[in-house]
N, CA, C and O atoms as a GROMACS GRO file, in nm:
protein
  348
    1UNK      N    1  13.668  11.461   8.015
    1UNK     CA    2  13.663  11.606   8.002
    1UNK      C    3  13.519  11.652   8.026
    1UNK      O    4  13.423  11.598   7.972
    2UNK      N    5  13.512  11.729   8.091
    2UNK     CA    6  13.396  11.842   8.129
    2UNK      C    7  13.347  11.880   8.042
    2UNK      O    8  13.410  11.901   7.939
    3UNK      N    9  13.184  11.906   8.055
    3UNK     CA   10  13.090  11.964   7.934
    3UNK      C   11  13.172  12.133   7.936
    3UNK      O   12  13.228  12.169   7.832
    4UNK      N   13  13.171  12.194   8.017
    4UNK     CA   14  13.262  12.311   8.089
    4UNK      C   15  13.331  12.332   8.072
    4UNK      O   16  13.358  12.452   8.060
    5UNK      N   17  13.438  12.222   8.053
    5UNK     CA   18  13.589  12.213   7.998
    5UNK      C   19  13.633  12.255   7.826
    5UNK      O   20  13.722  12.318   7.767
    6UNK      N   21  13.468  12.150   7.783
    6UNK     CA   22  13.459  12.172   7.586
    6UNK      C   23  13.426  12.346   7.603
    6UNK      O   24  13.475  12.440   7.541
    7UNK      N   25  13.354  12.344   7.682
    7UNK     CA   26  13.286  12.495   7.612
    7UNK      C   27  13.400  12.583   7.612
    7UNK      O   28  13.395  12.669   7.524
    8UNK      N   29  13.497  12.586   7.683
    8UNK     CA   30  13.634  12.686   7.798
    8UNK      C   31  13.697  12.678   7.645
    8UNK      O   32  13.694  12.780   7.577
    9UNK      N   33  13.756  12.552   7.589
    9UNK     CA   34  13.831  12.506   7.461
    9UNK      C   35  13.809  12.591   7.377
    9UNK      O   36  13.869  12.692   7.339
   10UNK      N   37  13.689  12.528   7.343
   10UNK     CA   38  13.625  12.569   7.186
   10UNK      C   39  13.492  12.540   7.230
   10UNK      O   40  13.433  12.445   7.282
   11UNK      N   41  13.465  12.659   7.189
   11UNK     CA   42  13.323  12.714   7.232
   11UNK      C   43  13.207  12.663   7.058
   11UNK      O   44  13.098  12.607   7.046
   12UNK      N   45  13.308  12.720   6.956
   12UNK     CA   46  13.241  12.647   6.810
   12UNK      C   47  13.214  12.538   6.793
   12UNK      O   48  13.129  12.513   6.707
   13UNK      N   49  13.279  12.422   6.875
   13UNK     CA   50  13.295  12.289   6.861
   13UNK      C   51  13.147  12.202   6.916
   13UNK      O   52  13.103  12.098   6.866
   14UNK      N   53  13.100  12.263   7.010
   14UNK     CA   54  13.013  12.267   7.047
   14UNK      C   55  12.815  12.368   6.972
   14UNK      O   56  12.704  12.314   6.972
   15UNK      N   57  12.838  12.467   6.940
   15UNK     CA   58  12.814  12.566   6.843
   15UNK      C   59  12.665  12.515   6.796
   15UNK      O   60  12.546  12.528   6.825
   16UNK      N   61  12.759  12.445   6.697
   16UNK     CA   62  12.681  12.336   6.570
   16UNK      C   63  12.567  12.280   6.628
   16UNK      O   64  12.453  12.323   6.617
   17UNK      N   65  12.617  12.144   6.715
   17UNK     CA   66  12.496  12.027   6.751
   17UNK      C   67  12.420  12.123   6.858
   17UNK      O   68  12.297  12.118   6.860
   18UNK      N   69  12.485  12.207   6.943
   18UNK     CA   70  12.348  12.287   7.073
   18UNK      C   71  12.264  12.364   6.973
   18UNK      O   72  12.154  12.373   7.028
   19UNK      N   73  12.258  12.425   6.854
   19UNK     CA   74  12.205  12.498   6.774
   19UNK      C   75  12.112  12.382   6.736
   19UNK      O   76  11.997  12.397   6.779
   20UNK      N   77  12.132  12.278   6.672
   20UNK     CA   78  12.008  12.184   6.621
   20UNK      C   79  11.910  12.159   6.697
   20UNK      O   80  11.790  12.169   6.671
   21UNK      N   81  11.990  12.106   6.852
   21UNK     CA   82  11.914  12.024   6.963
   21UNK      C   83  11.766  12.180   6.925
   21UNK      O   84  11.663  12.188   6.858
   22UNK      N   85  11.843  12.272   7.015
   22UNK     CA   86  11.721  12.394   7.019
   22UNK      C   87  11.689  12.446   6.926
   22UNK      O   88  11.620  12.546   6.946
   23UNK      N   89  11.712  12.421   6.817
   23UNK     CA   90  11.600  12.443   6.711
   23UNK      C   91  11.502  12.335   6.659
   23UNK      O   92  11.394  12.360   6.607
   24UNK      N   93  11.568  12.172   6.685
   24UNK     CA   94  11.445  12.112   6.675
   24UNK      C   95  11.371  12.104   6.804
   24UNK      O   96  11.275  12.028   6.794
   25UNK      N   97  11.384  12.150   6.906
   25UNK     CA   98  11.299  12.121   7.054
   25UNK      C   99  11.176  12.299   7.027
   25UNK      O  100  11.054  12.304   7.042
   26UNK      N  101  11.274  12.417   6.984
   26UNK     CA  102  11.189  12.517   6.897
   26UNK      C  103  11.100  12.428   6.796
   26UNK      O  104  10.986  12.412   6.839
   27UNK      N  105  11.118  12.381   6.701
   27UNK     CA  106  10.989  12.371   6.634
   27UNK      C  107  10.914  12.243   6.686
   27UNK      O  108  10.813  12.221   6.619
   28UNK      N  109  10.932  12.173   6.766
   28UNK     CA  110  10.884  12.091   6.823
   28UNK      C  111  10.744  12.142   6.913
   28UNK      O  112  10.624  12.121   6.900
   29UNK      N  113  10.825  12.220   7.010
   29UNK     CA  114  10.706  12.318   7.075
   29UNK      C  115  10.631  12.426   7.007
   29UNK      O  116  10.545  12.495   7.060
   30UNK      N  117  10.662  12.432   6.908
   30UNK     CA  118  10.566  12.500   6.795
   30UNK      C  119  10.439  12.416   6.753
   30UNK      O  120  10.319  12.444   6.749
   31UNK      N  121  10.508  12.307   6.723
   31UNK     CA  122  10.387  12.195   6.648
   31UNK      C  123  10.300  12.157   6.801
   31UNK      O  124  10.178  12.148   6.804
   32UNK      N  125  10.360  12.144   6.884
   32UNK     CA  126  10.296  12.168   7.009
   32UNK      C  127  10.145  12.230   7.022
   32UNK      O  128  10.034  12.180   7.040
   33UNK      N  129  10.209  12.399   6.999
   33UNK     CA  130  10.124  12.496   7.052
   33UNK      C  131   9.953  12.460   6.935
   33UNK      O  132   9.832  12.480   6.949
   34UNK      N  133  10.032  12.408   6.844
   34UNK     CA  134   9.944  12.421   6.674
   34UNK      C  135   9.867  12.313   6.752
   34UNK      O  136   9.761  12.352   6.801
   35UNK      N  137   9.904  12.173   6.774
   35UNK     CA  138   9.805  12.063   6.770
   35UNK      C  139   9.709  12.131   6.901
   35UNK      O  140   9.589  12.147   6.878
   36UNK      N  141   9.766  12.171   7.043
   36UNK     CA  142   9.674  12.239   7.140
   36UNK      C  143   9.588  12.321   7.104
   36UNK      O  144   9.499  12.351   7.183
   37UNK      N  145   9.594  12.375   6.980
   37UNK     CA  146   9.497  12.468   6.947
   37UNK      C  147   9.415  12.434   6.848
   37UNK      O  148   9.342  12.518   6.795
   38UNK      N  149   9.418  12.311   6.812
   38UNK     CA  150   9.339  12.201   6.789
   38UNK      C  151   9.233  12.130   6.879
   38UNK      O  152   9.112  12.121   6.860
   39UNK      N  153   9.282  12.099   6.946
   39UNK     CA  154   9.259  12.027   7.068
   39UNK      C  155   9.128  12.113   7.153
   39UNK      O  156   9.019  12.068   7.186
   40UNK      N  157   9.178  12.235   7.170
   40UNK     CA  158   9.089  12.341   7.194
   40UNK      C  159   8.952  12.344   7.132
   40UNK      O  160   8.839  12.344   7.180
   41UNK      N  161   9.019  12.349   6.965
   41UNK     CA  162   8.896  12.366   6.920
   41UNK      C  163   8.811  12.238   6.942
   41UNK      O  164   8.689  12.256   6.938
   42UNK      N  165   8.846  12.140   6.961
   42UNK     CA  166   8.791  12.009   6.934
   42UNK      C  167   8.688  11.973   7.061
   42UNK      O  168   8.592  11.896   7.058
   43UNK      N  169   8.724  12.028   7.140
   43UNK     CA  170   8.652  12.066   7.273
   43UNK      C  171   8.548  12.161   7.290
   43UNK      O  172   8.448  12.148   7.361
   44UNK      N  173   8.583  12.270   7.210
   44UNK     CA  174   8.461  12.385   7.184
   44UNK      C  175   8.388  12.323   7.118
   44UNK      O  176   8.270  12.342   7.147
   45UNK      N  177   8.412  12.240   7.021
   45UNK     CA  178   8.277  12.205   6.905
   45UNK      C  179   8.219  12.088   6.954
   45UNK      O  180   8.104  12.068   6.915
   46UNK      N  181   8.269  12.004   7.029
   46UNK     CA  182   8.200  11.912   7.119
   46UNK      C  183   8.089  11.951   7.222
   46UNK      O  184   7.980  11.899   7.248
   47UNK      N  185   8.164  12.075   7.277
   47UNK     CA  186   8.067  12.138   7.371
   47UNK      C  187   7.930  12.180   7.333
   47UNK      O  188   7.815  12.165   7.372
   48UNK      N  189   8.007  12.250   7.225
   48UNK     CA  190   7.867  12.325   7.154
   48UNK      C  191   7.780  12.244   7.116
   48UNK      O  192   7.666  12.285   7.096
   49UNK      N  193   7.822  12.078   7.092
   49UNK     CA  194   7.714  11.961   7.056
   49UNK      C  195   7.631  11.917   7.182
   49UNK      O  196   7.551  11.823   7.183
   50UNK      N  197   7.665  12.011   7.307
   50UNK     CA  198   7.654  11.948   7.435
   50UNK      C  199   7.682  11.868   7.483
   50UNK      O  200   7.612  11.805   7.563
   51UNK      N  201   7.776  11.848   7.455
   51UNK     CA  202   7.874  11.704   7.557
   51UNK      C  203   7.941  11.776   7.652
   51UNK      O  204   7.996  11.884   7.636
   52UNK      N  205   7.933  11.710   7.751
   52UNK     CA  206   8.032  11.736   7.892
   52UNK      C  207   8.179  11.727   7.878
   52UNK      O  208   8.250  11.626   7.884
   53UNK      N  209   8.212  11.848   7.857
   53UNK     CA  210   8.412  11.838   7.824
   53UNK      C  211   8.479  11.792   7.963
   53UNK      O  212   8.599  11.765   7.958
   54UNK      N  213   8.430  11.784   8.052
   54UNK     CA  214   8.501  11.732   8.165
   54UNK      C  215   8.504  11.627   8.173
   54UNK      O  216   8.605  11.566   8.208
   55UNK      N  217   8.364  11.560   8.132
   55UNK     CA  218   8.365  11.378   8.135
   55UNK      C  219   8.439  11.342   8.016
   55UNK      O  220   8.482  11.227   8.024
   56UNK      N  221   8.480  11.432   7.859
   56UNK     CA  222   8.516  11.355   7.807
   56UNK      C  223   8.676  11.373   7.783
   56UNK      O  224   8.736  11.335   7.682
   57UNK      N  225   8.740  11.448   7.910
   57UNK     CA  226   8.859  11.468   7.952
   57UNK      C  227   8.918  11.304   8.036
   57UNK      O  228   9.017  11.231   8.028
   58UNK      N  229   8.789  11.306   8.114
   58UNK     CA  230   8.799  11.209   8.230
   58UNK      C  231   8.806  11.062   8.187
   58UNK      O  232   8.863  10.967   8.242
   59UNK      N  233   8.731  11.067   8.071
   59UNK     CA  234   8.729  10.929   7.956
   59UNK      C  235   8.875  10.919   7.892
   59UNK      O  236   8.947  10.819   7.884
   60UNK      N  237   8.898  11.041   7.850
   60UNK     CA  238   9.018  11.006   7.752
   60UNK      C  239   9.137  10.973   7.835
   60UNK      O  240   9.214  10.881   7.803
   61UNK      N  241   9.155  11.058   7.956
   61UNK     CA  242   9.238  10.996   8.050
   61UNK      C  243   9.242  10.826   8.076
   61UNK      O  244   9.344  10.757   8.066
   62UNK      N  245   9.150  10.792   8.101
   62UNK     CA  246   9.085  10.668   8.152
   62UNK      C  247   9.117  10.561   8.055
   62UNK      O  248   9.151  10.447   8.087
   63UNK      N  249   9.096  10.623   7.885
   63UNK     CA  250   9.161  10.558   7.784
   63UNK      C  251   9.298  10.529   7.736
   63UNK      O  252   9.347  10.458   7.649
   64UNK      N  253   9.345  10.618   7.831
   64UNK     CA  254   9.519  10.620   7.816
   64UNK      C  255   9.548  10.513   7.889
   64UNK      O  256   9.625  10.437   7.832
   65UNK      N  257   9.504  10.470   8.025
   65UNK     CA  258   9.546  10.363   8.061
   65UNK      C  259   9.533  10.222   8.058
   65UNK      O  260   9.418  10.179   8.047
   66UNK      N  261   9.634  10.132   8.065
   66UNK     CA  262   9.643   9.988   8.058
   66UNK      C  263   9.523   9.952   8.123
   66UNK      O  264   9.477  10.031   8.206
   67UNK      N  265   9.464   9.844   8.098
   67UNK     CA  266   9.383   9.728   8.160
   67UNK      C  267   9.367   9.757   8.325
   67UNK      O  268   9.288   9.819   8.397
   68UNK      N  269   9.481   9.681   8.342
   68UNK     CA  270   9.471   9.680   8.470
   68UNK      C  271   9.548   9.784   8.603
   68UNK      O  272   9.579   9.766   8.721
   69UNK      N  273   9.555   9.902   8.503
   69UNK     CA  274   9.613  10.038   8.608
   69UNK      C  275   9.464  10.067   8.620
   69UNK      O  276   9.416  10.064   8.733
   70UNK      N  277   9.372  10.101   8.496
   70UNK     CA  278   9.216  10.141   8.511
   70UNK      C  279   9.170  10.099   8.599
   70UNK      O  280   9.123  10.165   8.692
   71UNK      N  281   9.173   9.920   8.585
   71UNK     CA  282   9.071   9.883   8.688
   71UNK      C  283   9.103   9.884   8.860
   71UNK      O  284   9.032   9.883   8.961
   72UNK      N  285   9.240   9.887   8.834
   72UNK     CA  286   9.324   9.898   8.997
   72UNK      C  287   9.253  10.061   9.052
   72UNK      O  288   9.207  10.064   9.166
   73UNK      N  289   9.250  10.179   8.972
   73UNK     CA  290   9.201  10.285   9.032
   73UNK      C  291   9.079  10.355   9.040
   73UNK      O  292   9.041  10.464   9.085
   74UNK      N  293   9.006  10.211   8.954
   74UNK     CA  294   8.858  10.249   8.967
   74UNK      C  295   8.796  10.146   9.111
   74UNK      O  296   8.712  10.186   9.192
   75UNK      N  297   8.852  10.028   9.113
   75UNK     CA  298   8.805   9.912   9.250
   75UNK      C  299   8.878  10.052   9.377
   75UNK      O  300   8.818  10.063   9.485
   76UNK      N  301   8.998  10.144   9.350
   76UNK     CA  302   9.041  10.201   9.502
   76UNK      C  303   8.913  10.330   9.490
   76UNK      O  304   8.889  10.379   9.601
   77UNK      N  305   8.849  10.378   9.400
   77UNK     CA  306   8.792  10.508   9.390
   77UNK      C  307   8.640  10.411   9.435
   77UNK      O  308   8.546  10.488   9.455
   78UNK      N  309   8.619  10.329   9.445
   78UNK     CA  310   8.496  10.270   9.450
   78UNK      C  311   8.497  10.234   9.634
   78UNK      O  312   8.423  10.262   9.728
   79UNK      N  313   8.622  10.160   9.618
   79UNK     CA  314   8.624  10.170   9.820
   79UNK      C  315   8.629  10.277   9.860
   79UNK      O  316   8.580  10.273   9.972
   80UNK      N  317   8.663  10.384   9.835
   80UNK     CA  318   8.696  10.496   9.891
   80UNK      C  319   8.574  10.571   9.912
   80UNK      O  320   8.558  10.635  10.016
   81UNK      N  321   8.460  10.567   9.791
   81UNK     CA  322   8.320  10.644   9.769
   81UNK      C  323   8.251  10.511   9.881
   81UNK      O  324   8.165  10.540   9.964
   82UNK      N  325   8.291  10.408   9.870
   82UNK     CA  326   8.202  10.338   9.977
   82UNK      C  327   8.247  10.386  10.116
   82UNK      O  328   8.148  10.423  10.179
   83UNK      N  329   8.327  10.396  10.164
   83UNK     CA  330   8.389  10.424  10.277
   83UNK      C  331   8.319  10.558  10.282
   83UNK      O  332   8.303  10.603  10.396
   84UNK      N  333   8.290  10.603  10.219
   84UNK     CA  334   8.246  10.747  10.260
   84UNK      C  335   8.116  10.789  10.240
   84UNK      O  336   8.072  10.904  10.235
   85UNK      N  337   8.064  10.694  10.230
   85UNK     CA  338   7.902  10.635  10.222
   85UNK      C  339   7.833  10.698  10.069
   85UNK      O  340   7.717  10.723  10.036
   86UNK      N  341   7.956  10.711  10.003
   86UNK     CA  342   7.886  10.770   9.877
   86UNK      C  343   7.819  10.679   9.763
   86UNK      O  344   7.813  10.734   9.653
   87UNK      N  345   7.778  10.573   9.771
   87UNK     CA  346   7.701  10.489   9.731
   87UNK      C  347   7.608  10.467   9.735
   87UNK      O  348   7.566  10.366   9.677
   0.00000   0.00000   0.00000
């Protein structure tokens, strides 16, 4: 039976659980918006210490990845700046 088919039936039957899903995906993206505006601040007050928010964007990225995804796209960003005589 069709998701289409339940709704055509009984539309209540359905009701219940679509109401939870989007109310916990609602407060989900709430706690969202809260920690980003964290995050924000955490960046302003860094700045204001004078640190470079771009490099320490570029770090934390850099920290997200495995071992060897890092070093795979730092050896291609390194041929690439050589190739282009930026060395």
């Amino acid at each position: 039976m069709t998701q289409q088919k339940l709704i055509a039936d009984d539309p209540q039957q359905i009701a219940t659980p679509l109401r939870q899903y989007i109310e916990r995906i609602e407060k989900m993206m709430e706690e969202k918006a809260e920690i980003q505006t964290y995050i924000t601040e955490a960046f302003a007050e860094a700045k204001g210490q004078g640190f470079d928010t771009k490099a320490m964007r570029a770090v934390i990225k850099l920290r997200a990845l495995d071992t060897a995804t890092r070093q795979e796209q730092e050896t291609i960003l390194e041929l690439y700046s050589h190739a282009l005589g930026m060395e």
